[in-house]
MISE-806992 format. One record per residue (C-alpha): y, z, x. Coordinates in steps of 0.25 Angstrom, whole numbers, padded with zeros to 4 digits, always signed. Layout:
MISE-806992
YZX...
END
This chain:
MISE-806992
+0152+0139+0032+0150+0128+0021+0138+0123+0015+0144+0109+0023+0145+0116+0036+0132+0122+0035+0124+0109+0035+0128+0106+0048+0120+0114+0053+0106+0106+0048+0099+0102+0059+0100+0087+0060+0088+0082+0057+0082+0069+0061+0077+0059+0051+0086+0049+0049+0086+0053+0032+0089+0066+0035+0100+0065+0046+0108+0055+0036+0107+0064+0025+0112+0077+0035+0123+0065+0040+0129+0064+0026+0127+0081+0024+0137+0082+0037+0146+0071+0032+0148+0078+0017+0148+0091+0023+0160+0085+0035+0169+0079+0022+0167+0091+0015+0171+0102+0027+0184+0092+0031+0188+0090+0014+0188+0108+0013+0201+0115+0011+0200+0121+0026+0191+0112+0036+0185+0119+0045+0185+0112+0058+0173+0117+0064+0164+0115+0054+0168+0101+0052+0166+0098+0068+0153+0105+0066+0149+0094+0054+0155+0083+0062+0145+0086+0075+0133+0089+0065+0136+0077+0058+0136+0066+0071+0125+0073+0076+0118+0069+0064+0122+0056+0066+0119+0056+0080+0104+0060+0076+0103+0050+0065+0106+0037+0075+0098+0042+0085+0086+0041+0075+0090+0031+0069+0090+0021+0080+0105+0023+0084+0111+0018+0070+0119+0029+0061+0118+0034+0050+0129+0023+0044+0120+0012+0048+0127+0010+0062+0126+0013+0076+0130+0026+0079+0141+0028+0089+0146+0042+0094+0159+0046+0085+0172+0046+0093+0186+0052+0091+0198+0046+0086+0204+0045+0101+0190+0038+0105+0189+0029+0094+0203+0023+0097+0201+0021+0111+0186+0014+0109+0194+0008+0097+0207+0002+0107+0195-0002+0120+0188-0011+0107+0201-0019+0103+0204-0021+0117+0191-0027+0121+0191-0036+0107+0205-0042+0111+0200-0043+0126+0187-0053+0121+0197-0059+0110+0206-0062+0123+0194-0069+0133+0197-0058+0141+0188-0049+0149+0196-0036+0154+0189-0023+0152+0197-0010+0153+0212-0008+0156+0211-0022+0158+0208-0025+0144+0218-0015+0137+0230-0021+0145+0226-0037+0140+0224-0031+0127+0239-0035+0123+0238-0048+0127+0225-0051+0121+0229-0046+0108+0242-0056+0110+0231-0067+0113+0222-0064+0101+0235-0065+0093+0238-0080+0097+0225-0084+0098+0226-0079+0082+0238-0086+0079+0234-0099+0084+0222-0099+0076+0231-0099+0064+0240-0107+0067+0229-0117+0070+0222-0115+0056+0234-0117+0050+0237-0130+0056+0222-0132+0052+0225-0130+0038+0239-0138+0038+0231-0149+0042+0221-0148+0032+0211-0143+0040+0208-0129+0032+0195-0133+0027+0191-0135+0042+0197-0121+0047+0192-0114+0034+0175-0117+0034+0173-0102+0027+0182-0106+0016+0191-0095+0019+0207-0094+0020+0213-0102+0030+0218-0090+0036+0204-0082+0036+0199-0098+0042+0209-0096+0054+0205-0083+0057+0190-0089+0059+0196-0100+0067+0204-0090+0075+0191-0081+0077+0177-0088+0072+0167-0079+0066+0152-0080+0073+0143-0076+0063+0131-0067+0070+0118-0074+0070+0108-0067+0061+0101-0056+0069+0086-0057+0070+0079-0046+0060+0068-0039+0063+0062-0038+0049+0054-0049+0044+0058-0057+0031+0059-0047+0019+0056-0035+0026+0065-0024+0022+0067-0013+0032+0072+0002+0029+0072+0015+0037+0063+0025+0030+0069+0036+0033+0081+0033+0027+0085+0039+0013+0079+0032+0003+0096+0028-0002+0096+0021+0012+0082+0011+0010+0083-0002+0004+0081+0005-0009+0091-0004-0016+0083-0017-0011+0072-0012-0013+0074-0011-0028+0081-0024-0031+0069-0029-0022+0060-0023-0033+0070-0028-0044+0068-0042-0041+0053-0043-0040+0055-0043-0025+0051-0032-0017+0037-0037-0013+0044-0046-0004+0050-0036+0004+0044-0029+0017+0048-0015+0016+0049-0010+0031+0052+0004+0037+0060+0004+0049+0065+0018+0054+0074+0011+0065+0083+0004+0054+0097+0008+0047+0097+0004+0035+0089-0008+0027+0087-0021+0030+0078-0034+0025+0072-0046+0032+0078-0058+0026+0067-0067+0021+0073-0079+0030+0068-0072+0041+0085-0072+0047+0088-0058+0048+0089-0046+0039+0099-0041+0028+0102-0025+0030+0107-0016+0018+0100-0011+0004+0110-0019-0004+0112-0032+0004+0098-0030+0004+0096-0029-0011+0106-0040-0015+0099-0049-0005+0083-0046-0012+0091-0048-0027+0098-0062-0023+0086-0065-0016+0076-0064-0028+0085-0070-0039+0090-0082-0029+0102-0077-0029+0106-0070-0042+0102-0058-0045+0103-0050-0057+0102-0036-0049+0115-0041-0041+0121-0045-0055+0114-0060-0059+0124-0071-0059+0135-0066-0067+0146-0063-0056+0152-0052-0064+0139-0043-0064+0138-0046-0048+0151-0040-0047+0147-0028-0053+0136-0029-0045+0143-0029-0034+0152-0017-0037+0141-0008-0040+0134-0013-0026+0146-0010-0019+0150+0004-0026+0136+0009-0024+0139+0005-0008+0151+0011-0008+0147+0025-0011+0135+0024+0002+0146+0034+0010+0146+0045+0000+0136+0056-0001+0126+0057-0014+0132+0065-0021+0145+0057-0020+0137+0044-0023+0131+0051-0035+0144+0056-0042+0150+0042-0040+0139+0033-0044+0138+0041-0057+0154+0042-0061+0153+0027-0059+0139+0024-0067+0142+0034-0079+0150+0025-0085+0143+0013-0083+0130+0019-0088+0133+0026-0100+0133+0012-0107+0124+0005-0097+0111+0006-0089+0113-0002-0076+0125-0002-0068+0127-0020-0070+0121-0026-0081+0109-0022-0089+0097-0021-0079+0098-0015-0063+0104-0022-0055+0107-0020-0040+0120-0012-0045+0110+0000-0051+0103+0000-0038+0112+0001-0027+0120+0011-0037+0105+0019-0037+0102+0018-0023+0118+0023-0022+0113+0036-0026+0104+0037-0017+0092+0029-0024+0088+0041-0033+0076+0036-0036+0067+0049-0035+0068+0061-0041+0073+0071-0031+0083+0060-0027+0088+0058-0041+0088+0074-0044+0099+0075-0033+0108+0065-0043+0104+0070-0054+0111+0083-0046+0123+0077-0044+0126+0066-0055+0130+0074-0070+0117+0077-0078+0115+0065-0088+0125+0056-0082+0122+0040-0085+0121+0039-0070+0108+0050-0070+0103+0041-0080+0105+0027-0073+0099+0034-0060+0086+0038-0068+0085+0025-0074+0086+0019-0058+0077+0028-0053+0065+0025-0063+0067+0011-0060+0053+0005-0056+0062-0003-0045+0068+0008-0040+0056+0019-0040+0048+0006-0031+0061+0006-0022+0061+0020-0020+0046+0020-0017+0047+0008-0007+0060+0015+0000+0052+0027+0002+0039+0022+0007+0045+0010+0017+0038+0018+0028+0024+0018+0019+0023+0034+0022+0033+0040+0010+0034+0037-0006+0045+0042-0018+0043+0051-0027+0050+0045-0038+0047+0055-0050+0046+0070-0048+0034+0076-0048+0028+0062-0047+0024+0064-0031+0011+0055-0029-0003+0060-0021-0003+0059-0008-0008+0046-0001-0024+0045+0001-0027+0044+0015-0027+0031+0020-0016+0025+0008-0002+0020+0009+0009+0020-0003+0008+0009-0009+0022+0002-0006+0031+0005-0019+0023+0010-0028+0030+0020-0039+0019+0029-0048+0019+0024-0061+0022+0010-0058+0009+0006-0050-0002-0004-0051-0011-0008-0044-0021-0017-0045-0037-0021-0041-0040-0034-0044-0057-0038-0044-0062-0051-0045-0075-0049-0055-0083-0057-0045-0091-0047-0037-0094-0032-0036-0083-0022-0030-0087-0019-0016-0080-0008-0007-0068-0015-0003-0064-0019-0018-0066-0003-0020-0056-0002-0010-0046-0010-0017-0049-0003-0029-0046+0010-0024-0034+0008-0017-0027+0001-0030-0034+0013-0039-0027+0024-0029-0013+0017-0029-0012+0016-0044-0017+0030-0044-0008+0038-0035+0003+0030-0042-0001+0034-0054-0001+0018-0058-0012+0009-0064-0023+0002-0058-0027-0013-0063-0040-0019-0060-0039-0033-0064-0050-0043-0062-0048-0056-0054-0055-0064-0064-0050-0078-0061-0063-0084-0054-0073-0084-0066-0084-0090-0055-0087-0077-0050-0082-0067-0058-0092-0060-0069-0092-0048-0079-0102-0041-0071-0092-0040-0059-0080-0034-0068-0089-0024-0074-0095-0020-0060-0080-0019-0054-0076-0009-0066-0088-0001-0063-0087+0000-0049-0071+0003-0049-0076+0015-0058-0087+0018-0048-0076+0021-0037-0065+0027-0045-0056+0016-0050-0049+0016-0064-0043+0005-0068-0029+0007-0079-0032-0008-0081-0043-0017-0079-0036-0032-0081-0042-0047-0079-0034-0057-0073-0038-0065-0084-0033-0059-0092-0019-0066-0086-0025-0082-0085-0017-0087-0096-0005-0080-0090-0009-0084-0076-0010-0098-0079+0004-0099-0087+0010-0094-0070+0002-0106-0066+0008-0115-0076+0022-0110-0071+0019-0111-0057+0015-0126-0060+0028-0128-0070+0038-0123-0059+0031-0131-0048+0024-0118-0040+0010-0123-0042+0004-0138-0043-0010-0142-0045-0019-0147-0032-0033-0153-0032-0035-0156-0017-0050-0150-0015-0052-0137-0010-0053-0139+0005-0044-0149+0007-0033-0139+0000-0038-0128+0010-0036-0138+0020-0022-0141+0014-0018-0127+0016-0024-0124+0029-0015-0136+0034-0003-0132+0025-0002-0146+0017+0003-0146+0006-0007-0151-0006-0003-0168-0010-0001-0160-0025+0009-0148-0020+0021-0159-0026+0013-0159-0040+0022-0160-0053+0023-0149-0063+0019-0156-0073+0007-0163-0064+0002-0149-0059+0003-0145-0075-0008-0156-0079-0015-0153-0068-0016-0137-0070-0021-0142-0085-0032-0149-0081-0037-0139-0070-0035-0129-0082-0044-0137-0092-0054-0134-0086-0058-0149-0084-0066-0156-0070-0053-0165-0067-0046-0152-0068-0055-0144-0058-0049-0148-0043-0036-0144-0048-0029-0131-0043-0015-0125-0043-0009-0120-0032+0004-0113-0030+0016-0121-0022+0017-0111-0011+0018-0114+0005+0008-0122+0012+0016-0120+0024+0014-0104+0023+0006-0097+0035+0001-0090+0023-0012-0098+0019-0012-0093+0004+0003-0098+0001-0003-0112+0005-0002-0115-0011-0013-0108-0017-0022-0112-0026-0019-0103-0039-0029-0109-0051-0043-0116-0050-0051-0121-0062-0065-0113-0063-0072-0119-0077-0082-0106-0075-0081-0096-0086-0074-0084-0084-0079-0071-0089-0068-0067-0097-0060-0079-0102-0073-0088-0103-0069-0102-0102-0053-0101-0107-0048-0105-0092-0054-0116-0084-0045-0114-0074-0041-0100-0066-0030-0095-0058-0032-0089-0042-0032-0073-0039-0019-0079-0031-0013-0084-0043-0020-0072-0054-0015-0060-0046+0000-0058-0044+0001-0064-0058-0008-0054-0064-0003-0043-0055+0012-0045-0058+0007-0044-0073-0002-0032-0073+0009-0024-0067+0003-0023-0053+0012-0016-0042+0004-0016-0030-0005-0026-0028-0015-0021-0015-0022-0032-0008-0031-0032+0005-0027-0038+0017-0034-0051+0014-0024-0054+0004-0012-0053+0013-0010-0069+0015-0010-0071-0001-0001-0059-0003+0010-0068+0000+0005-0078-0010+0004-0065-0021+0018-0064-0020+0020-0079-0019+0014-0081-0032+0023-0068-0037+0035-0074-0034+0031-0088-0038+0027-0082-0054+0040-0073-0053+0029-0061-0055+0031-0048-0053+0029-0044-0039+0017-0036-0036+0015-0028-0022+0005-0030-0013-0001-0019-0003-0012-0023+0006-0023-0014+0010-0036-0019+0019-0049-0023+0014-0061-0014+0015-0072-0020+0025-0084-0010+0031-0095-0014+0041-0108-0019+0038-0104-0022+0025-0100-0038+0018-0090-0035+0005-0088-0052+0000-0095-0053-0013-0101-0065-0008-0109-0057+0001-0112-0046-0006-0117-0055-0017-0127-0061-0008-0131-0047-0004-0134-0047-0019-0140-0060-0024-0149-0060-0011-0156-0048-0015-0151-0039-0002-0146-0028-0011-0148-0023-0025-0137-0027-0031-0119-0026-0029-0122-0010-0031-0133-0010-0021-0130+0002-0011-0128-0007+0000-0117-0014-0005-0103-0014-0002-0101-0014-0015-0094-0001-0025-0107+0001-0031-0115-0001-0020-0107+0009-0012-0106+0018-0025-0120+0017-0026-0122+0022-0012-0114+0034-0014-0100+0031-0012-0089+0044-0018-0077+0038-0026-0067+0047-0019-0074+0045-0005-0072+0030-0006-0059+0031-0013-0055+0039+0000-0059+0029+0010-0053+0016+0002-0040+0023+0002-0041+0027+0018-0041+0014+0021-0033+0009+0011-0018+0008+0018-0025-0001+0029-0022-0016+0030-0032-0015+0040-0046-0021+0039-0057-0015+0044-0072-0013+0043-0074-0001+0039-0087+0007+0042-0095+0012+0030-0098+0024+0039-0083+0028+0035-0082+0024+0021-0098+0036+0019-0091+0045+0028-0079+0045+0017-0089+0047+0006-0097+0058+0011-0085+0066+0012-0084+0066-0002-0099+0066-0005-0101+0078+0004-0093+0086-0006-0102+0086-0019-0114+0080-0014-0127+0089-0018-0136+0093-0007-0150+0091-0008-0164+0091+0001-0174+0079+0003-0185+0076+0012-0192+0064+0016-0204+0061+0009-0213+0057+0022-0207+0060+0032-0206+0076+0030-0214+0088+0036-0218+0099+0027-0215+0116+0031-0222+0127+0025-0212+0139+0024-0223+0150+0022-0214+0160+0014-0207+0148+0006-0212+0154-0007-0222+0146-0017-0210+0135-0020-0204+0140-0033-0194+0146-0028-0179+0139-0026-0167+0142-0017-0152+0138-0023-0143+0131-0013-0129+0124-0014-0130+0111-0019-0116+0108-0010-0117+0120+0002-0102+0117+0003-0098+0120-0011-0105+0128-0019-0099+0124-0032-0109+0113-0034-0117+0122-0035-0134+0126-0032-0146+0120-0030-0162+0125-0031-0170+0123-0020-0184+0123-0019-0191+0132-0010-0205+0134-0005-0216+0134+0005-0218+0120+0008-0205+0112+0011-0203+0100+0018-0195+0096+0029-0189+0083+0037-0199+0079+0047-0188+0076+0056-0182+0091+0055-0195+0096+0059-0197+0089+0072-0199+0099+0084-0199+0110+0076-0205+0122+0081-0214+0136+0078-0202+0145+0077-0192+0138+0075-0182+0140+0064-0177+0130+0053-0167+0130+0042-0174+0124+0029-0158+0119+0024-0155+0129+0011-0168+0137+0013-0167+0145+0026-0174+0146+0039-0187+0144+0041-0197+0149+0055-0207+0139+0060-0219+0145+0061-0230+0133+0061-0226+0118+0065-0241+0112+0068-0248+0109+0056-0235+0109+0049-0224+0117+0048-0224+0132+0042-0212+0140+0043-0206+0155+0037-0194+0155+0029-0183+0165+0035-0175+0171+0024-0164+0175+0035-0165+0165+0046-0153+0162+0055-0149+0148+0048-0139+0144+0060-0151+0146+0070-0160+0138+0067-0158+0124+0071-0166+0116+0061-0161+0113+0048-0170+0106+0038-0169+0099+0026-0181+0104+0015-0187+0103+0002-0198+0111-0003-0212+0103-0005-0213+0104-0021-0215+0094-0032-0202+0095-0038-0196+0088-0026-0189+0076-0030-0192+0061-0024-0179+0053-0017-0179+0040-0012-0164+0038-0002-0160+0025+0000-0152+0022+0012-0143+0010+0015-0137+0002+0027-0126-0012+0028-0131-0025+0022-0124-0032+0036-0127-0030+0049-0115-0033+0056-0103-0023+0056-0093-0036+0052-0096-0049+0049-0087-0060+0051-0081-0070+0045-0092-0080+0051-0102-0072+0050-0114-0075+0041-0118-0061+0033-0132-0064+0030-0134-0065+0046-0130-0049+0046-0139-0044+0034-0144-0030+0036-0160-0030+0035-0163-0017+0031-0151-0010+0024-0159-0002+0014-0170+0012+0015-0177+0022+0006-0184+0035+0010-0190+0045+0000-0187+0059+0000-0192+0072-0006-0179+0078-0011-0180+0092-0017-0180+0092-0034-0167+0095-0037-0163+0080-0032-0167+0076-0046-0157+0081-0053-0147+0070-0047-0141+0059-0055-0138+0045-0051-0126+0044-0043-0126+0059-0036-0124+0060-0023-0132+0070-0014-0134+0075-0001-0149+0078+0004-0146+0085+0015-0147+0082+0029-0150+0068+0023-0136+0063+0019-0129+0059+0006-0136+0052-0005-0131+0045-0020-0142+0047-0031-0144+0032-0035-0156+0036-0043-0159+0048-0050-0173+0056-0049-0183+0049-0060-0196+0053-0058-0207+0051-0045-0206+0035-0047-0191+0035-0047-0185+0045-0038-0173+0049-0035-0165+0040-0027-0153+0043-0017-0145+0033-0010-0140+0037+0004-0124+0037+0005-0120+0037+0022-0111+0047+0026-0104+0041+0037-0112+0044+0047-0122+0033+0055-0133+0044+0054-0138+0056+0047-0136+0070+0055-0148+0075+0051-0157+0063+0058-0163+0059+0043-0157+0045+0047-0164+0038+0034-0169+0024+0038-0157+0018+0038-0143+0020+0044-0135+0032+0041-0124+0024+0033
END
């Protein structure tokens, strides 16, 4: 049997990829068994059965449509085909007639039908040519077609069918994802990203569909196919003349044309087919030139590309490689495509429409697996990533900015891109050096390396020349209607009694506002946008104030600065910024982002939304955590009790324990108040692993035992610093005959009774009144006794601790909008209590973190002086509302 006839015998499988390839396997292998010297007959009835049940199984999962794009209909035989056929044309010529017979009936008026069609035909022309004899032609030919063609429409009018109703939405563009990639929009989506458009487009996945199709952006229906699709995106972004479809000169659209309608003409052939043509075709053209039309890629290059089946990874551009002669100018021509920036971002959003799936568009290049809780971020190609994370230098990072932080640090990371942390420094009234130091050093506290730290004003002079050109073309005029009434204005959708204003009028204007001077002072410019828009912030936005204050870096150059609305797409489109994440609060002025984009003819910039971080008990507006501040309440923005990144660094917070968390919740557009109990619980995961433990005891509230054979306290034990890994390694513990214990661990204890001294061993009770005395048993039974105590021995060289505990600043779980947050300030949010810890506690350094058994988790915020300055230990919660051992604290376990 033949390799051909062998592959019949695959198993069908069922996903709609894989069925289409094993259809077009059965089809080669059906051509190749009937074109052989001696057909065999069995074999190719065995290829045809296995070849409809293939097709059978592909329109049943695919919703009843074929494989061509139709619905699928049972083959027939000739003899079938030509009865079906005849029933067909008699029925036509009975409804062309007016008749209504069914059957025999029909087939024996069929005769004279025809004959009545055949009149009714012959009068029409007759009439049009009395029509046109008359001098009436102009009235029988509307269409400006020939008069014949004109009676024909006379004889038989046309009823154009009314636009069907779409279920997509304007701009949405809907593909199967389980499709080849050659069988996605993959040529729309490049000349989407060729013209500065992509953004615009809704990329949906929809595994009932066949084939592509977009939302017009009138709202009236869709337009289906990848090339009707693409010509439709590239006449749309040049207003009708496009240089990807060949510009205005009508010679190049042609040519255009040509290659468009050869690269369509090769669809029916197999890959290897495609290939061999494509390349006898291009050789020629490309040994002399780079791009099939003209001098720069054009629509031509792409559909030629996607021709080949969009080899735009390389497994997929190995298999030409195989078929196509080594060094060809076609292999050349298909690298050059394949490493286009366009086209690697096309293959990447083809493939992740479902937003479970990414390319790999280099070998070896294969990315780290998502973090739990992230998604891709939609067309991002490594190499050619950046993200962003813009501060204003106005206040002190809290938890929510680390959030931010984080997620723009991990993409630009895993996508081996840059990172740019660019200050918002266009409001000198509340921004201050102190501010932009602090946000370096906290971004460092919590991981975050910046390639590049940049200064909006650093582009004022550039940003102002854009407002000059939005005035100079009429985008922008200059308003001075008083704040409220202009909120008013827009609240009730009037247009402002300036919105009119003259060029030239709104210049002077912006001159005076920009000098700096009092007449200048109520002026602002606002963009021309849409003060009918349901959108509040396209209701011409206010894009530059006068502010005389100095700034921190330019001094007193500028007297007048532009808005964050204005600042940022301009400044991201000119740092090369790909993806620009935003939280959900931003999701109204995204629309006026790209607004602005196109308005400028700025590079457009991608937007991914994510959810802002909120947590119980907790405030996070500067505002309010500078009253917190300025009234005294807490020590300052790193006090421990703060929301802030050095306040939560402070209480003992793990870079990778926080970085986990932010990116577990970082996919979610959903808001939510998170508990802080989750966000510890994270941290002592990680804490657990390398935290040292050690032993302390309350400095009043203790009880002493006298272990009668404990030795005259010289003598040491050695124990694991981390019982669960020895690597880190030991520790020297004092032992001897007076120890002391928890006071609470002793109640109810009795003559007899066995207790473990944790570390030590078991010890018998042999006295209670008077004070506890006990013997140690060198091999006591550990597991049976139930009592297990934490200890230190009573010697001098123990060291003094002070532990700090802390509790929320508010109250209430969530406060609202209406709410007053001084009415919900916690009283009581802050406890010390003085331990005896044992002596090796002095060797800590600041910033440690320890465990003391049986007590919890603790940060050094103060190393070991001397007597008057002990060491002090700050508690870190652990996730859970109280402690196991019953050491409570004063305060609440968190």
């Amino acid at each position: 049997m033949s390799s051909e006839g062998n592959a019949v015998a695959i198993p069908a499988p069922t996903d709609l990829p894989s069925l289409a390839t094993l259809i077009t396997t059965l089809g080669d292998s059906i051509k190749s068994l009937k074109s052989s010297s001696s057909p065999d007959k069995d074999e190719i009835t065995k290829a045809v059965a296995a070849l409809l049940d293939a097709k059978r199984t592909y329109s049943k999962n695919n919703g009843g449509i074929g494989v061509d794009g139709k619905k699928w209909e049972e083959p027939m035989s000739k003899s079938e085909k030509k009865k079906a056929e005849k029933a067909a044309k008699a029925a036509a010529a009975a409804k062309a007639a007016g008749g209504n017979a069914s059957g025999d009936d029909t087939q024996a008026a069929a005769p004279s039908k025809k004959a009545a069609a055949k009149e009714a035909k012959k009068a029409a022309k007759k009439e049009a040519k009395k029509n046109f004899k008359e001098g009436g032609a102009a009235a029988a030919n509307t269409t400006g077609a020939p008069p014949a063609a004109a009676a024909k429409k006379a004889a038989a009018p046309i009823i154009r069918p009314m636009m069907t109703k779409s279920k997509l939405a304007p701009n949405q563009l809907a593909f199967n994802p389980n499709v080849s990639l050659a069988e996605r929009p993959v040529i729309s989506l490049t000349i989407a990203i060729l013209t500065n458009t992509i953004v615009d487009y809704e990329l949906l996945s929809d595994h009932t569909r066949n084939g592509c199709a977009l939302g017009l952006p009138s709202g009236n229906g869709e337009v289906s196919g990848d090339l009707a699709i693409a010509r439709f995106i590239a006449k749309r972004a040049a207003s009708g003349t496009s240089s990807f479809l060949g510009g205005s000169d009508e010679e190049d659209v042609a040519l255009m044309d040509q290659w468009v309608d050869y690269a369509l003409s090769l669809s029916k052939f197999g890959l290897a087919r495609r290939a061999l043509s494509i390349q006898r075709t291009l050789d020629p053209l490309l040994v002399t030139g780079t791009y099939v039309v003209g001098h720069s890629l054009s629509l031509a290059d792409v559909a030629l590309f996607a021709a080949l089946g969009f080899p735009s990874t390389e497994e997929s551009k190995a298999e030409i490689a195989r078929i196509c002669p080594t060094g060809c100018p076609t292999l050349r021509w298909m690298e050059m495509m394949s490493n286009s920036p366009a086209v690697k971002e096309a293959t990447q959003l083809a493939v992740g429409v479902a937003k479970n799936a990414e390319a790999t568009l280099e070998q070896g290049a294969v990315l780290d697996p998502l973090a739990a809780g992230m998604a891709y971020l939609e067309g991002a190609t490594p190499g050619s990533t950046t993200t962003r994370f813009p501060p204003e230098p106005s206040g002190y990072l809290h938890v929510g900015h680390a959030k931010a932080s984080l997620l723009n640090d991990y993409y630009a990371r895993r996508y081996k891109g840059r990172l740019v942390v660019r200050f918002d420094d266009t409001n000198p009234s509340k921004e201050k050096d102190e501010y932009q130091t602090s946000i370096i050093e906290d971004l460092g506290k919590i991981g975050v390396k910046p390639d590049v730290v940049t200064f909006t004003s650093d582009y004022f002079e550039t940003i102002k020349q854009y407002a000059l050109w939005m005035i100079d073309n009429g985008l922008a005029y200059m308003d001075d209607t008083p704040q409220e009434q202009m909120q008013k204005e827009r609240m009730d959708r009037q247009h402002s009694k300036h919105c009119e204003q003259s060029p030239s009028e709104a210049m002077e204007y912006f001159k005076l506002m920009c000098s700096g001077k009092e007449d200048g002072k109520p002026w602002c410019l606002r963009a021309k946008m849409d003060m009918s828009s349901d959108n509040g912030t396209l209701r011409d936005p206010v894009l530059y104030r006068q502010n005389t204050t100095p700034h921190h870096r330019s001094g007193t150059k500028y007297k007048a600065y532009p808005t964050y609305d204005l600042a940022c797409p301009i400044v991201d489109s000119i740092e090369g910024v790909t993806h620009a994440l935003r939280t959900t609060e931003y999701d109204d002025r995204n629309a006026q982002y790209q607004n602005i984009s196109k308005m400028l003819g700025l590079r457009r910039v991608r937007i991914q939304t994510f959810a802002r971080m909120n947590f119980m008990y907790t405030v996070m507006s500067k505002r309010k955590l500078t009253w917190f501040v300025d009234t005294g309440r807490v020590t300052g923005w790193d006090d421990p009790r703060m929301p802030t990144v050095r306040g939560v660094s402070r209480r003992g917070i793990n870079i990778d324990a926080l970085k986990k968390f932010m990116c577990s919740q970082g996919a979610s557009r959903r808001i939510v108040n998170m508990e802080w109990s989750k966000f510890w619980a994270e941290n002592k995961k990680e804490i657990d692993k390398y935290a040292k433990r050690f032993m302390a005891i309350d400095k009043t509230d203790h009880v002493g035992l006298t272990v009668t054979n404990g030795g005259d306290g010289t003598d040491f034990l050695t124990t694991d610093y981390l019982p669960k890994d020895p690597s880190f390694g030991k520790r020297l513990v004092r032992i001897g005959k007076k120890v002391l214990l928890e006071k609470v661990d002793t109640e109810g204890i009795t003559v007899g009774e066995n207790i473990v001294l944790t570390r030590w061993g078991v010890v018998e009770i042999t006295k209670v009144d008077g004070g506890l005395e006990g013997k140690f048993v060198p091999d006591g039974d550990v597991k049976a006794a139930k009592r297990k105590i934490s200890w230190i021995a009573d010697v001098p060289e123990n060291t003094p601790v002070i532990l700090s505990e802390f509790d929320n600043l508010v109250s209430k779980e969530k406060l609202e909008e209406e709410d007053n947050f001084e009415d919900f300030i916690n009283p009581d949010t802050e406890a010390d209590t003085e331990v005896i810890g044992d002596a090796g506690l002095k060797t800590l350094k600041e910033h440690d973190i320890i465990q003391l058994e049986r007590r919890g988790f603790y940060r050094v915020d103060r190393a070991y002086v001397n007597e008057s300055k002990p060491l002090k230990l700050f508690m870190i919660p652990d996730g859970k509302k109280k402690a196991m051992s019953g050491l409570d604290g004063k305060l609440a376990h968190r």
